[in-house]
C-alpha positions as CSV (number, residue, x, y, z in Angstrom):
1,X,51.4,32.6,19.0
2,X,48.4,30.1,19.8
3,X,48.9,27.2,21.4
4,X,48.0,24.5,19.5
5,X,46.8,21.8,21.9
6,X,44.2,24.8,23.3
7,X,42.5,25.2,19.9
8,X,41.1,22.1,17.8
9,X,41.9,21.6,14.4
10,X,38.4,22.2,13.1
11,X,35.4,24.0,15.1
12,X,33.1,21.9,17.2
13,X,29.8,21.8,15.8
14,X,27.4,19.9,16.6
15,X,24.6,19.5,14.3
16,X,22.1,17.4,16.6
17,X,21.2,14.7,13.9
18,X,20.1,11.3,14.1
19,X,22.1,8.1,13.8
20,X,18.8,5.9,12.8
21,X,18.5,7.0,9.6
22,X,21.6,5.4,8.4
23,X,20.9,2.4,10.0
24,X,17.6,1.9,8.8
25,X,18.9,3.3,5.2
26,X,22.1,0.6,5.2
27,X,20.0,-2.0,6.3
28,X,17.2,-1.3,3.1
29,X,20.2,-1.0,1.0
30,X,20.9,-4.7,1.7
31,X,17.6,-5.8,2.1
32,X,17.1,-4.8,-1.6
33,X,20.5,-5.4,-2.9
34,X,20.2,-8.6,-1.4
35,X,17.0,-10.1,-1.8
36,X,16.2,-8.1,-5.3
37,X,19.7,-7.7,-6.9
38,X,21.6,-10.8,-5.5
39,X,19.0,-14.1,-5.4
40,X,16.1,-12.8,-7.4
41,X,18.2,-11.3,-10.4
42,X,19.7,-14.6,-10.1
43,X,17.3,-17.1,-10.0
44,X,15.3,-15.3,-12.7
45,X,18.0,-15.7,-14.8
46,X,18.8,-18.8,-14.3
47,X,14.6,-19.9,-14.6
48,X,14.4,-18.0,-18.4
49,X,18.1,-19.4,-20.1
50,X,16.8,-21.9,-22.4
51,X,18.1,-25.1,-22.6
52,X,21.4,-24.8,-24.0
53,X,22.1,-21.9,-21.9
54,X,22.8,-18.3,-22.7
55,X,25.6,-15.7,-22.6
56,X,25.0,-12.9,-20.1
57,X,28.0,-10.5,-21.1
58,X,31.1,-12.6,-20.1
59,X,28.7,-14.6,-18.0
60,X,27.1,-18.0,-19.0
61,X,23.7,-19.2,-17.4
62,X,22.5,-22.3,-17.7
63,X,19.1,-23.6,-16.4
64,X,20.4,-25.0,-13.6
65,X,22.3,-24.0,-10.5
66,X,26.1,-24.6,-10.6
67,X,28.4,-23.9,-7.6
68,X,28.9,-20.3,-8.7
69,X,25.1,-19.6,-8.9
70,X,24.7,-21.4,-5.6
71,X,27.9,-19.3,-4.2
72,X,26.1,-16.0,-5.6
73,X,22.5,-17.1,-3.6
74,X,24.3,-17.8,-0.2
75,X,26.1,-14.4,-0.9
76,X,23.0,-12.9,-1.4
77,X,21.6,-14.3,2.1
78,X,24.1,-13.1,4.1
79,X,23.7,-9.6,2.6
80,X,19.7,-9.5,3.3
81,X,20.6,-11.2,6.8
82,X,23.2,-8.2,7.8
83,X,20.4,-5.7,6.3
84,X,18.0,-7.2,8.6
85,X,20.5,-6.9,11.6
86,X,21.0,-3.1,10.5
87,X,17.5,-2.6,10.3
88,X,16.7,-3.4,13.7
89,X,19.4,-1.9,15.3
90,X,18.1,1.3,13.4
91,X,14.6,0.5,14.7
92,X,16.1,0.3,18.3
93,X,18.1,2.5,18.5
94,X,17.3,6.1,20.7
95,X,16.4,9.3,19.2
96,X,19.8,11.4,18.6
97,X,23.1,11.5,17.6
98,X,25.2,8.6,18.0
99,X,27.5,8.7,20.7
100,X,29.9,5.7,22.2
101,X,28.8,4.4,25.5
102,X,31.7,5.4,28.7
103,X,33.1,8.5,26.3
104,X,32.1,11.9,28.3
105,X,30.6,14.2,25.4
């Protein structure tokens, strides 16, 4: 019979790797969805309805900003301000795996 608490659950491997890449990658992902998807897609729309507005799907634009559209830009620059934050963490970081300061590895 083994004894549990000598053996882990699952093997110990450790496959070197490095943590920056999904910093940097997070913090592109928001930079883009962000920026591109969040403000742009919406200010585009909102500088092309005509007039009288138009029907998006459910959605109705208007040529100008309401509280929703306003709501969707702040939205938008908190997500490219938390990719910036992820980018330069990824930047910063060290070469290697990621490992939690104080834990003996």
């Amino acid at each position: 019979m083994t004894e549990l608490e000598e053996s882990p659950p699952v093997p110990v491997s450790d496959e070197g790797g490095d943590a920056r890449i999904g910093w940097i990658a997070s913090g592109v992902l928001f930079l883009v969805a962000g920026a591109g998807g969040l403000i742009g897609a919406n200010l585009l729309l909102h500088r092309i309805a005509p007039d009288s507005g138009t029907r998006y799907g459910p959605f109705w634009v208007g040529p100008t900003l309401g509280p929703y559209a306003w709501a969707v830009v702040v939205l938008g620059m908190l997500f490219v301000a938390l990719g910036a934050v992820l980018l330069a963490l990824g930047l910063r970081a060290p070469k290697g795996r990621f490992v939690l300061p104080g834990y003996p590895y």
